[in-house]
Residue frames relative to the residue before (quaternion, step in Angstrom):
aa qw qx qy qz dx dy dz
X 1.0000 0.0000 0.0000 0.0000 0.00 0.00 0.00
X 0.7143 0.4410 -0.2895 0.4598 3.42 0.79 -0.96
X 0.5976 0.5464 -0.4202 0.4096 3.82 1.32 -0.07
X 0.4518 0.7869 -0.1013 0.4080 3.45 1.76 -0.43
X 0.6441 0.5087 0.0140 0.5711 2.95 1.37 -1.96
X 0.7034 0.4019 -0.2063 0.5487 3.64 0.46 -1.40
X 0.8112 0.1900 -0.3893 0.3928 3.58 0.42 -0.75
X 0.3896 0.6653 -0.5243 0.3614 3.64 1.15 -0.05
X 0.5893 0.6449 -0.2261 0.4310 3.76 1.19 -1.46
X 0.7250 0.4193 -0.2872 0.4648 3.63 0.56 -1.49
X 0.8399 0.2803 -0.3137 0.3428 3.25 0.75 -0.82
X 0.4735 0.4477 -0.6107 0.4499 3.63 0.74 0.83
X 0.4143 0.6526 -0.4876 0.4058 3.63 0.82 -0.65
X 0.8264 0.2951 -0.2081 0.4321 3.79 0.06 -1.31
X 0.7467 0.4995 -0.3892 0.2036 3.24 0.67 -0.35
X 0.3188 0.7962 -0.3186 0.4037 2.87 2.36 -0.91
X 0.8226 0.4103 -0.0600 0.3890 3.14 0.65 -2.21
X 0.4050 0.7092 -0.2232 0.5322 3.36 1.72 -0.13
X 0.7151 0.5173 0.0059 0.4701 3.33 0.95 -1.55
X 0.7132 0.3547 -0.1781 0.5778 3.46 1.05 -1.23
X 0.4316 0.7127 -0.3273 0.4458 3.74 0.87 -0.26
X 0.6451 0.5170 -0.1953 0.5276 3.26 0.65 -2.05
X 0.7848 0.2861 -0.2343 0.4973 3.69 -0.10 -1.83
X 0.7337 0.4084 -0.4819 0.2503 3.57 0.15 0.36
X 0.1179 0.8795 -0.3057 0.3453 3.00 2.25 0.26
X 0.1122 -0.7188 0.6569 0.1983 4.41 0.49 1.02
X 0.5178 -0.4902 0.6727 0.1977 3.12 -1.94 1.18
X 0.5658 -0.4698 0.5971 0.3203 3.53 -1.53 0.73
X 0.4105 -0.7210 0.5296 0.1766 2.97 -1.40 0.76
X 0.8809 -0.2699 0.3098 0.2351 3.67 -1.08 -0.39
X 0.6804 0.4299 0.1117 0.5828 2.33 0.92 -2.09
X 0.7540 0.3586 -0.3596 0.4166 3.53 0.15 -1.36
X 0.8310 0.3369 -0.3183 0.3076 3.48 0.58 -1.05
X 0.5927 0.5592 -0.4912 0.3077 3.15 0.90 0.82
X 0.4978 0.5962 -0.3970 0.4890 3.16 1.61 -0.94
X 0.3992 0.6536 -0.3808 0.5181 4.27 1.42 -0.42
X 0.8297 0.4166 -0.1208 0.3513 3.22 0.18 -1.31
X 0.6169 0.4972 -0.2649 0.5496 3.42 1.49 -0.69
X 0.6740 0.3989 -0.2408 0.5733 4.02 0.95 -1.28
X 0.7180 0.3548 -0.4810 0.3567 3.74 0.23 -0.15
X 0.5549 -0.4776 0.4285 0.5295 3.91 1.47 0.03
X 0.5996 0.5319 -0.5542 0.2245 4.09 -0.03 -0.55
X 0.5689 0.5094 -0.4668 0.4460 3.65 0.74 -0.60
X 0.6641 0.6014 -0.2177 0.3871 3.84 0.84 -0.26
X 0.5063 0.7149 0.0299 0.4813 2.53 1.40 -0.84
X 0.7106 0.3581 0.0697 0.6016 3.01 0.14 -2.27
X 0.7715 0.1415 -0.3117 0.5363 4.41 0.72 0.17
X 0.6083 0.3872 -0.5674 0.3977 3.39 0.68 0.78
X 0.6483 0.5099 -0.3794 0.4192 3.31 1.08 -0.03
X 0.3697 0.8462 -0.1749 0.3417 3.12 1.67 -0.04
X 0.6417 0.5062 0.0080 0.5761 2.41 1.01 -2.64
X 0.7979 0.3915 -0.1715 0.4251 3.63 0.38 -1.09
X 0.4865 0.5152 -0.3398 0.6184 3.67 1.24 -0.16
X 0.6405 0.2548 -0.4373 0.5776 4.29 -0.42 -0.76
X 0.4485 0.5548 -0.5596 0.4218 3.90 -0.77 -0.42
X 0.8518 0.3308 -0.0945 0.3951 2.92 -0.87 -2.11
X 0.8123 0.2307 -0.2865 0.4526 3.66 0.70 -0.45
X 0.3857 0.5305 -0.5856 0.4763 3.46 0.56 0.73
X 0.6554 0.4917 -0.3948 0.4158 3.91 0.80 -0.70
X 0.7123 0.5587 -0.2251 0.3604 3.29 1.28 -0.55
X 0.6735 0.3698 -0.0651 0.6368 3.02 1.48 -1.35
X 0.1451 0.8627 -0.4826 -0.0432 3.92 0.02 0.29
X 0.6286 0.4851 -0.2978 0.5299 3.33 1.32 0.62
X 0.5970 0.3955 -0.4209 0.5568 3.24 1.49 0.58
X 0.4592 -0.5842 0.5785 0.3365 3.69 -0.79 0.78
X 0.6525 -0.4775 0.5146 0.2854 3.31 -1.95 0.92
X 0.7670 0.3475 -0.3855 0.3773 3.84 0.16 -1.14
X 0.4809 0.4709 -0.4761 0.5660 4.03 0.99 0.05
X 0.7125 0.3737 -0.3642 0.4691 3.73 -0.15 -0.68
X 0.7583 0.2571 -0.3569 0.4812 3.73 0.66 -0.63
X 0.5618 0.3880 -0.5724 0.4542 4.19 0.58 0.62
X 0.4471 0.6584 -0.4494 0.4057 3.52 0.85 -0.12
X 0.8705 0.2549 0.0637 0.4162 2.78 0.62 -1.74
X 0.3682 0.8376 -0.3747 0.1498 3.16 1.24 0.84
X 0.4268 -0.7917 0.2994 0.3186 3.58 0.05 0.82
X 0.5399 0.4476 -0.4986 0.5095 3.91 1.63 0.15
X 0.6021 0.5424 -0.4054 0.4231 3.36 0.96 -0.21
X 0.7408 0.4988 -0.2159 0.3947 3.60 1.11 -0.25
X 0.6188 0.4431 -0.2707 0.5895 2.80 1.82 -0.21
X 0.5215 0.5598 -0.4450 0.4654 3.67 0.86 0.05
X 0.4789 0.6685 -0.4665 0.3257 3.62 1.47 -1.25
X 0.7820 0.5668 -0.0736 0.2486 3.01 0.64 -2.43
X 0.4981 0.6119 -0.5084 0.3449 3.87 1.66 -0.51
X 0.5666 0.6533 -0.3484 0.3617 3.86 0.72 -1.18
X 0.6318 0.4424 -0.2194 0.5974 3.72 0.38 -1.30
X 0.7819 0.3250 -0.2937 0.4436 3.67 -0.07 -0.61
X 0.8257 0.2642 -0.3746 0.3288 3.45 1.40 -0.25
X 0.3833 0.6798 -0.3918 0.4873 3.23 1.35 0.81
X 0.8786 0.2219 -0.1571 0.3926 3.52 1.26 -0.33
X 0.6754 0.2513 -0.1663 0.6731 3.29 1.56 0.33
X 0.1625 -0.8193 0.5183 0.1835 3.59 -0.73 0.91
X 0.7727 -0.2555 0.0802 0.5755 3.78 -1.31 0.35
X 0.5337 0.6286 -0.4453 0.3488 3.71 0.43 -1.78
X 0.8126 0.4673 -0.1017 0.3331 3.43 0.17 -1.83
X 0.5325 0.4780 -0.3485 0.6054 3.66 1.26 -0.57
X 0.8840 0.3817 -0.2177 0.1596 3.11 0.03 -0.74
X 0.3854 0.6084 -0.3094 0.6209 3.07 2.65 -0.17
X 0.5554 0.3806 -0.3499 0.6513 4.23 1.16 -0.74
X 0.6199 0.4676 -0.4486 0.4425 4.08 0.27 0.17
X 0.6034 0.6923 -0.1502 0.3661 2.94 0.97 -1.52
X 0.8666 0.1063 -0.1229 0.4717 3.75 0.56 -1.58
X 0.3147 0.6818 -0.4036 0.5226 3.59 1.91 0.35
X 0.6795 0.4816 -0.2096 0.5122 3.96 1.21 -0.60
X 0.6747 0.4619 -0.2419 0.5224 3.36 1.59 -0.08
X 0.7174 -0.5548 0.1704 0.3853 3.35 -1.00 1.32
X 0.6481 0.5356 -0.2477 0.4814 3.70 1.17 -1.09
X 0.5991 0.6093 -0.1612 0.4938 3.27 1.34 -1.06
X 0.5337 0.6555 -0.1642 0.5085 3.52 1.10 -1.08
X 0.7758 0.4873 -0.0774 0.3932 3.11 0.60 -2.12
X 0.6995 0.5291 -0.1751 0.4472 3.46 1.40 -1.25
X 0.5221 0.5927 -0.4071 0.4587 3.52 1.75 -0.66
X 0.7132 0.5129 -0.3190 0.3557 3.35 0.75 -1.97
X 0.7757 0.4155 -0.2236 0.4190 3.72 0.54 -1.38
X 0.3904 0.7097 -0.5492 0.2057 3.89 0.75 -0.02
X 0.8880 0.3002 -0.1440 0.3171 3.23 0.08 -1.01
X 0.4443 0.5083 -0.4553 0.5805 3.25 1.77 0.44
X 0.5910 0.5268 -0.4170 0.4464 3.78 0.54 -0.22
X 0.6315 0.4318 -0.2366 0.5990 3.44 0.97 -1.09
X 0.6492 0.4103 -0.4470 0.4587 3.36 0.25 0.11
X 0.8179 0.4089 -0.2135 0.3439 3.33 0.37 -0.91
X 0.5323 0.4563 -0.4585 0.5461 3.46 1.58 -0.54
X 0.6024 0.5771 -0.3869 0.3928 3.76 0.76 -0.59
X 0.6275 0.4716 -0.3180 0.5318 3.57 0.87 -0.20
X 0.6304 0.6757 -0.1877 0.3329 3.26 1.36 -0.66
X 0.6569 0.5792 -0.0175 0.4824 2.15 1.49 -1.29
X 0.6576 0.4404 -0.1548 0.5913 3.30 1.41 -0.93
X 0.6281 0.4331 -0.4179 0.4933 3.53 0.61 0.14
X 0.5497 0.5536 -0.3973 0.4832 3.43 0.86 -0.83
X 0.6488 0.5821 -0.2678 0.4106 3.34 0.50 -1.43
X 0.6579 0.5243 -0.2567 0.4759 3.68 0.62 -1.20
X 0.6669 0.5250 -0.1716 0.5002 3.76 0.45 -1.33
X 0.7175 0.4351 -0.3633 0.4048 3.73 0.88 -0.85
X 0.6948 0.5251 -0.2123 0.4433 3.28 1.57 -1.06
X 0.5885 0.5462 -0.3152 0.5059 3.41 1.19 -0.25
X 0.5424 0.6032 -0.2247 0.5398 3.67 1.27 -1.09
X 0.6494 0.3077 -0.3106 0.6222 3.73 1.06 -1.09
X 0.6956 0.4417 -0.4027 0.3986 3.83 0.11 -0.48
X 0.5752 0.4643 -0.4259 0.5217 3.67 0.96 -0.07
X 0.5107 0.7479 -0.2323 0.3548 3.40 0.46 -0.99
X 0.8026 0.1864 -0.0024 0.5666 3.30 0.43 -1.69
X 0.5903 -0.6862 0.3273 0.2711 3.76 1.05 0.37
X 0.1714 -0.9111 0.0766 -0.3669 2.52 1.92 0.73
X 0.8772 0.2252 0.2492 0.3430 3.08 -0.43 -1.81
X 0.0569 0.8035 -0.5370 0.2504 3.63 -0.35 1.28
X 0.3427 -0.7193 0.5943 0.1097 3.10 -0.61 1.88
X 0.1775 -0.7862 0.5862 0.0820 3.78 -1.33 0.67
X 0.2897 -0.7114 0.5579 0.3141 3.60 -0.13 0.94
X 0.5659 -0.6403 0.3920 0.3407 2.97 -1.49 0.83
X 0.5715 -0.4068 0.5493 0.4540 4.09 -1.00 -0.23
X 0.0320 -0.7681 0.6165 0.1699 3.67 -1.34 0.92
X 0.3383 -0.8153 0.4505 0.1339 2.93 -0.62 0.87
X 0.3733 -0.7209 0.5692 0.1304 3.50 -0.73 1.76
């Protein structure tokens, strides 16, 4: 019984200490996780997709003016969204290790090339996507080739 007791003891002991550890755990700051957000490329990111996002929805929306669609869409406004989420899920220590290997040549490299990757698997993605629907439209009989018009 008393082997029971002692280990019943150790292991609230650790968890207690386990527990108090965590909540002393500093929240990311402000600052760091933006200065995060700027070296890892998303602030880059987050305003070319910007830039390319008001456009496309002014074709859509044509009764809202562009300079509402672009405070809407404003990409410091989107990056302020993102400090919350980042402090709810990663504390200073951790920003600052994603600061840390974002400062390193590979780390560097991964900021500069992010959003060209994400572009391009996105294109990838969209072609695949195109071909599957055309493949189904052939399939079901569908599908009807149109000679072009010659023009005289």
């Amino acid at each position: 019984m008393k082997f029971w007791q002692s280990l019943l003891g150790s292991s609230c002991a650790a968890a207690i200490s386990m527990a108090s550890t965590y909540a002393q755990a500093e929240v990311a700051t402000e600052t760091t996780i933006r200065e995060l957000i700027t070296v890892s490329g998303q602030e880059e990111s987050i305003r070319l997709s910007t830039e390319a996002l008001v456009p496309a929805l002014k074709k859509m929306v044509k009764d809202v003016p562009e300079e509402k669609l672009r405070e809407l869409f404003n990409s410091e406004r989107i990056v302020a969204s993102i400090v919350v989420p980042y402090q709810k899920y990663f504390t200073e220590e951790e920003v600052r290790d994603m600061l840390a290997f974002y400062k390193t040549p590979s780390g560097a490299k991964l900021a500069k090339l992010n959003t060209k990757i994400q572009r391009e698997a996105a294109g990838l993605l969209l072609q695949s996507w195109r071909m599957s629907l055309i493949n189904e439209q052939i399939q079901q009989g569908n599908f009807t080739i149109q000679q072009p018009e010659l023009r005289r």
